[in-house]
TORTITOR-959722 format. One record per residue (C-alpha): x, y, z. Coordinates in steps of 0.5 Angstrom, whole numbers, padded with zeros to 4 digits, always signed. Layout:
! TORTITOR-959722
XYZ/...
//
This chain:
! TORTITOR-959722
+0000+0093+0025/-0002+0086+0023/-0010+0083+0025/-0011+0075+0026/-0017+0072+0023/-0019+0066+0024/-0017+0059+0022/-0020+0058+0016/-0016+0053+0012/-0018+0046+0011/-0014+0040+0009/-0018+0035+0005/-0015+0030+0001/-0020+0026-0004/-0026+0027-0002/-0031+0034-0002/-0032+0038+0003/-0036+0035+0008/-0042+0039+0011/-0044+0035+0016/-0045+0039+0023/-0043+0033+0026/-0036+0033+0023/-0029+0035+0026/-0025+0040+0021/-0018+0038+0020/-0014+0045+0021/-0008+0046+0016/-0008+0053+0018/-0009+0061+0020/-0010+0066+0016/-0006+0073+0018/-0005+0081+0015/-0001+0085+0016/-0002+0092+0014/+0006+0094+0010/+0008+0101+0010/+0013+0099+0004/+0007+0097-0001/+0002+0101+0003/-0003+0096+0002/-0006+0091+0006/-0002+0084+0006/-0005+0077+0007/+0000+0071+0009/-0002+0064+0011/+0002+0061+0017/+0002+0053+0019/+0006+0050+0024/+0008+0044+0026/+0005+0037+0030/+0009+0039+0035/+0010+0046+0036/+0003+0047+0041/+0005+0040+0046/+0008+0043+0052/+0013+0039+0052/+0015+0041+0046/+0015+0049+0049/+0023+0049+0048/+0024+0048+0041/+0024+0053+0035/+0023+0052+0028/+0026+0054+0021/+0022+0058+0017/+0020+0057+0010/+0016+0063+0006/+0013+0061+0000/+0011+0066-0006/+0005+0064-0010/+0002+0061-0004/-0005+0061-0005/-0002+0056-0011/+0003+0052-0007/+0001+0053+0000/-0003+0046+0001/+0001+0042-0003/+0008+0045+0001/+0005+0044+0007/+0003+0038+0007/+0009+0035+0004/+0013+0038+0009/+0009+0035+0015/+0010+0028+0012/+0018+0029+0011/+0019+0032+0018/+0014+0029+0023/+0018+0022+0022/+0011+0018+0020/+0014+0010+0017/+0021+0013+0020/+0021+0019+0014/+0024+0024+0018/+0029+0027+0012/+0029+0035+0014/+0027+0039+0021/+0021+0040+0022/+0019+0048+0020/+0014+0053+0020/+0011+0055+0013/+0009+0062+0012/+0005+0063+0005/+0004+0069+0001/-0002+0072-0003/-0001+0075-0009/-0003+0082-0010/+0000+0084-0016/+0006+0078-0017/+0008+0082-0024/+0010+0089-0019/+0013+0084-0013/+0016+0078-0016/+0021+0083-0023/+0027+0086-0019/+0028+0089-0025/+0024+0094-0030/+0021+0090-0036/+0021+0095-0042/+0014+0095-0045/+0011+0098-0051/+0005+0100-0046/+0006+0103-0039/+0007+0097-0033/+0008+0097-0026/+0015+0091-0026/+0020+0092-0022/+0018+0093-0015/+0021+0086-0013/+0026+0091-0008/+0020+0093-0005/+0017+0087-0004/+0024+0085-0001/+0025+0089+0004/+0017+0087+0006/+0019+0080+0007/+0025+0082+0011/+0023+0088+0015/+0016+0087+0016/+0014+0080+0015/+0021+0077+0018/+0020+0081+0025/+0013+0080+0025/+0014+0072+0025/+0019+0072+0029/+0015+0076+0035/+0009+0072+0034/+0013+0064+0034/+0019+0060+0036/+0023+0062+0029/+0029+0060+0028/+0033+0064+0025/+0035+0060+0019/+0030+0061+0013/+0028+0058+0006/+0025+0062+0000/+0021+0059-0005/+0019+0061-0011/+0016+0058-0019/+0016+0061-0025/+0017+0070-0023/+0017+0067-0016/+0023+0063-0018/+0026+0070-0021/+0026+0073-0015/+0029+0067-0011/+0035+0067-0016/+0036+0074-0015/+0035+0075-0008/+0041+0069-0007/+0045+0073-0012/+0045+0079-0007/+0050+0081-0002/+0045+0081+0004/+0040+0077+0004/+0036+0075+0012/+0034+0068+0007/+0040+0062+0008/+0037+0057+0002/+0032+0058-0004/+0029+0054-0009/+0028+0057-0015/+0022+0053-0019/+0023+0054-0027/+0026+0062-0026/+0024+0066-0031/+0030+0068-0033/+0027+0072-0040/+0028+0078-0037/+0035+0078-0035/+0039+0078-0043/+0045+0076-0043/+0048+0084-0041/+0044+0084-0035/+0045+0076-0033/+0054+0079-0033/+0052+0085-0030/+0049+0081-0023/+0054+0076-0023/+0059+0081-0023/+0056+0084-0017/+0056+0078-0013/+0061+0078-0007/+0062+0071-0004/+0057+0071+0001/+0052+0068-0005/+0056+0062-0003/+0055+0062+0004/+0048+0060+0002/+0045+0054-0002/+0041+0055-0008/+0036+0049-0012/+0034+0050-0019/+0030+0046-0023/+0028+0047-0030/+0022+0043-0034/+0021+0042-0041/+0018+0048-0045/+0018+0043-0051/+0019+0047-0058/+0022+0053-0054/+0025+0048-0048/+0033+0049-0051/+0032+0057-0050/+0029+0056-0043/+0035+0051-0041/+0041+0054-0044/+0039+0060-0039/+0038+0056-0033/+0044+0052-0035/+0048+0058-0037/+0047+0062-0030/+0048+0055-0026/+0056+0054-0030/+0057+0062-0028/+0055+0061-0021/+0060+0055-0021/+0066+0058-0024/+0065+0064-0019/+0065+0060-0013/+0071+0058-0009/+0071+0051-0008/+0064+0047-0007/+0059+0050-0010/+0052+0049-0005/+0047+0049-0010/+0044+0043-0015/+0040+0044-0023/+0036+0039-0024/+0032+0038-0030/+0025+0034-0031/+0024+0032-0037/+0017+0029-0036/+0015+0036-0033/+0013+0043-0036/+0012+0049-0032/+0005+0049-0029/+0007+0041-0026/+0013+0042-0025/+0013+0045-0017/+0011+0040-0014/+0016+0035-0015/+0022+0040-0015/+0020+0042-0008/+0021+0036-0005/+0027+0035-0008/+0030+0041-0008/+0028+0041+0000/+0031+0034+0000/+0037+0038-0003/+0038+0043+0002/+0037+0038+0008/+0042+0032+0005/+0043+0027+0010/+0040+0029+0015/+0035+0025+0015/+0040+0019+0017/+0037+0012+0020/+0039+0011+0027/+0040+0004+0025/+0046+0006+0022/+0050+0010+0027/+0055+0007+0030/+0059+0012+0035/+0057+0020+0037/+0064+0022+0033/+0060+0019+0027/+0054+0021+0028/+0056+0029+0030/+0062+0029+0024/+0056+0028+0019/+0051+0033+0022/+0058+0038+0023/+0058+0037+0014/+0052+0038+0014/+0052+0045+0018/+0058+0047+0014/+0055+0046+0008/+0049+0050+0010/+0052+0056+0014/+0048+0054+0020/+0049+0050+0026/+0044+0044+0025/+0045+0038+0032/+0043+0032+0031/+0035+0031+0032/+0033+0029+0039/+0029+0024+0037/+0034+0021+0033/+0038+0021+0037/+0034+0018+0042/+0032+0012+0039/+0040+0010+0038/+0041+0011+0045/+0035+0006+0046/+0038+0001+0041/+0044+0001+0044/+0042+0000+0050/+0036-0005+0050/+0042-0009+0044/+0045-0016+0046/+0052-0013+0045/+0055-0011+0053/+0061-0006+0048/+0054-0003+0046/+0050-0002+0052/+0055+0003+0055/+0056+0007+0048/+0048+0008+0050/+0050+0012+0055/+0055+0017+0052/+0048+0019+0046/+0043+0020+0052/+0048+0026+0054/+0049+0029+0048/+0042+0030+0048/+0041+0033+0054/+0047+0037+0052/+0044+0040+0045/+0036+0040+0048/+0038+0043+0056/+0031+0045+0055/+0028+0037+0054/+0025+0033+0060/+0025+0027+0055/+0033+0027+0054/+0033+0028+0062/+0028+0022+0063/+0032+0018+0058/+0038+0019+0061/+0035+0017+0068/+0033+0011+0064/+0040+0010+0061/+0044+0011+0068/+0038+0007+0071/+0039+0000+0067/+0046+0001+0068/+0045+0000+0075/+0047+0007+0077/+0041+0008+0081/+0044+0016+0085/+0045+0019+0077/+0038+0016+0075/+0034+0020+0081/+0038+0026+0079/+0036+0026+0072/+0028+0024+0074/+0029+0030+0078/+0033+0035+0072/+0026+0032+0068/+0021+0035+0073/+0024+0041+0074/+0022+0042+0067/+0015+0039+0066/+0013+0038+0073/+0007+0033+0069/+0012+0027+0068/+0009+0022+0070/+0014+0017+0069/+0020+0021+0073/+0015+0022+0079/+0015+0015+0079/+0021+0013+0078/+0024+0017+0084/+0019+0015+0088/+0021+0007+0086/+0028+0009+0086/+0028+0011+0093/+0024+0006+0095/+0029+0000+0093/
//
């Protein structure tokens, strides 16, 4: 049973909290439990979505999810890192638009250790199944009854989170399809256990797309490179043909500074290309050869975005160049074709066919536009102008 519990997340950069009565909050998001029958315990997560997920004209669309360990550490910065590459501010649209879903700690050392650490004194490490088959048998489904999922997910985690993000990348089943797995702390796998779990992987691991990065741990930084090192060259070899994944090293960035900046370019990793300018697409086949590459890499169908989409079809159709005017038609189509659910894309493509003179497919757009949001002022008046002429 999960209970929801007001928004109680707020957004503030450089300032202190204001206090005034008078002024409006800036939401980042909600706070939400879910009681786990797994752990026995009462669990927090927190949950933003993106700008456009609550416009109604946006009602059709689903968004990937990205599950963030540590949230109480990482939530903000994650989040908005994630707005802004995703909501296309200064033409920055490099990766999809995605629900983030933060976790909170209760006993990171229990949940984030797949295996049992052996101590002098007594310790609980060693749940991190348990709390796997949290996250996907419990929290998963959860998520996806209570929003628009898509079912493609990310898993992020630093430090013990980062350890359990390489090990659920290395296990045969996993309902997560990319991970970026923030300085691991690999200290626990020796290197007995390390050839034991790369032993046991089965090519599915391949299908999936793992970042790694490592920080500078100064005097024991070789011992905590050679590991990441170690285990990133034993994926290689064991990976049949390109391996979809990416090391990366921040020499200026030790292990408490290094997510913020190994988010972003571990999410820019995974998302490679995707955010392409509209400025240098040229013809469809191009355009859905590129976005095919990146899906294959992926494991997972990723259409070119509607708004880029969009704002090529109208490049071209407002360019000088006649040969461009009549691509412009052939990108509006791919658009309806990929969103059949998006007024816009119809009521682009009346426009589209509208310029080109054809004015019987221009009202039958309009009107495939208001069948689907019946408040589209533009198309209403359109059709009426239509028939009119």
């Amino acid at each position: 049973m999960s209970r929801e519990i007001i928004v109680v997340l707020f957004f503030l950069i450089g300032m202190n909290q204001v206090k005034s009565q008078n002024d409006e909050q800036i939401v980042m998001g909600t706070k939400h439990i879910l009681n786990s029958n797994i752990l026995n315990e009462d669990r927090e997560y927190w949950v933003s979505l993106p700008e456009s997920y609550s416009n109604e004209q946006s009602s059709y669309k689903t968004y990937p999810v990205l599950i963030v360990l540590d949230g109480n550490s990482h939530f903000k910065s994650i989040t908005g890192m994630v707005n802004y590459m995703s909501s296309g501010y200064n033409g920055n649209r490099k990766i999809p638009e995605m629900i983030v879903v933060a976790i909170q700690n209760v006993n990171r050392r229990r949940d984030f250790t797949p295996d049992k650490i052996i101590t002098r004194r007594k310790n609980d490490s060693g749940g991190g199944e348990r709390f796997l088959s949290f996250l996907e048998d419990e929290l998963i489904p959860e998520l996806d009854q209570k929003y628009r999922t898509a079912p493609y997910r990310i898993l992020f985690g630093h430090s013990l989170g980062g350890l359990l993000a390489t090990h659920t990348y290395m296990k045969e089943k996993t309902l997560f399809n990319s991970f970026i797995a923030v300085d691991p702390s690999l200290g626990t796998w020796d290197a007995e256990i390390m050839d034991k779990k790369l032993a046991a992987m089965t090519t599915q691991s391949f299908k999936r797309f793992i970042y790694i990065a490592t920080a500078n741990w100064n005097k024991r930084n070789i011992r905590n490179r050679d590991r990441h090192v170690r285990l990133y060259e034993a994926l290689n070899s064991k990976c049949e043909g390109e391996f979809p994944a990416k090391l990366e090293y921040f020499e200026n960035e030790n292990h408490g500074s290094v997510p913020i900046i190994a988010f972003h370019n571990g999410i820019s990793a995974i998302f490679e290309g995707y955010g392409i300018s509209y400025r240098d697409v040229e013809s469809k086949e191009l355009l859905t050869q590129h976005f095919q590459s990146i899906s294959q890499r992926l494991s997972w169908d990723f259409n070119p975005p509607e708004s880029l989409v969009n704002r090529i079809g109208y490049r071209m159709l407002r360019s000088r160049n006649k040969s461009d005017t009549s691509k412009a038609l052939v990108f509006f189509i791919l658009n309806t074709k990929n969103f059949p659910n998006s007024f816009n894309a119809y009521d682009s493509l009346g426009e589209a066919y509208e310029a080109l003179g054809d004015k019987k497919k221009a009202i039958e757009n309009y009107k495939k536009s208001l069948a689907l949001y019946p408040d589209n002022e533009h198309a209403k008046m359109k059709v009426e102008s239509l028939k009119k002429n």
